[in-house]
C-alpha positions in Angstrom: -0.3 -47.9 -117.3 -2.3 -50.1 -114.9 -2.0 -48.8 -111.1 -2.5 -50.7 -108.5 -3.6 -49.2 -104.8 -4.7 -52.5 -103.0 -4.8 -56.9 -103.2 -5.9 -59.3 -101.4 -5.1 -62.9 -101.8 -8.0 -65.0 -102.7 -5.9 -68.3 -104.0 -3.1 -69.1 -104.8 -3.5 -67.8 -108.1 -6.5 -65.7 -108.0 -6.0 -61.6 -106.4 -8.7 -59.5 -106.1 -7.1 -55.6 -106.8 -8.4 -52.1 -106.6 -6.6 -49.6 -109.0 -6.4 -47.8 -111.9 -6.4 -49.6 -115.6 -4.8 -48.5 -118.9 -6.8 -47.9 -122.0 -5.0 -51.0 -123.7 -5.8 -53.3 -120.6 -9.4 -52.2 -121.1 -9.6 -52.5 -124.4 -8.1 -55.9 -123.9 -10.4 -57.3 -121.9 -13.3 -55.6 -124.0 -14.1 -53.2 -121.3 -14.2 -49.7 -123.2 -17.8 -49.1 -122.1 -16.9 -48.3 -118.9 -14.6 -45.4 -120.1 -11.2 -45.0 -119.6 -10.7 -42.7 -116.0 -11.5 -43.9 -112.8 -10.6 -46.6 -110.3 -11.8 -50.3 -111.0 -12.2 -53.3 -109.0 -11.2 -56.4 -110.8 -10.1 -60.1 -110.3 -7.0 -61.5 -111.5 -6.1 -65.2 -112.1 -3.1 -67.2 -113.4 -5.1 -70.5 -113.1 -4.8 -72.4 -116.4 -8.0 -71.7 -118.8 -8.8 -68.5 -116.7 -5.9 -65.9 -117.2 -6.2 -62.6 -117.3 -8.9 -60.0 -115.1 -12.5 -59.8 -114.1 -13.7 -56.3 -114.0 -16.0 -56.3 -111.1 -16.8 -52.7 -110.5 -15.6 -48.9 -111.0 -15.1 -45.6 -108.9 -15.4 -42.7 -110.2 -13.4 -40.9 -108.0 -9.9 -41.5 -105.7 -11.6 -40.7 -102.3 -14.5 -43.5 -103.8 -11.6 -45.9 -104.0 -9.8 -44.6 -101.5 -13.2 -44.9 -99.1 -13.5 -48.9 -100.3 -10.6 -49.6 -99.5 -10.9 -48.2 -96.1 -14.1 -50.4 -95.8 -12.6 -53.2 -97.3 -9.6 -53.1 -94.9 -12.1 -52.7 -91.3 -14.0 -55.9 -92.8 -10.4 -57.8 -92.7 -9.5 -56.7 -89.4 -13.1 -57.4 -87.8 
């Protein structure tokens, strides 16, 4: 079950997320290699001829995601 703890809008159709990612949606987007635990940083798009995620990055841990989002939110704000 995918798990999502933050998005921000980039487009209209485009949402950059930070959660977690089932096994099937990894293996979906042929990202096994990466393993299967931890917290990933992916791009998702509805925009014809580009559906579906962008893995852009993983944490290890909760308090690394947590701690990106934390940075990510004081970047917003400023």
């Amino acid at each position: 079950m995918d798990e999502i703890l933050g998005s921000v809008k980039i487009s209209e159709k485009r949402f950059l997320h930070l959660g977690q990612l089932s096994s099937q949606s990894l293996s979906a987007y042929e990202a096994e290699h990466l393993g299967f635990d931890g917290y990933f940083l992916f791009e998702a798009s509805d925009e014809p001829g580009d559906k579906g995620i962008n893995i852009l990055g993983k944490m290890p841990t909760l308090e690394a995601a947590f701690r990106l989002m934390d940075i990510w939110q004081a970047r917003a704000a400023a």
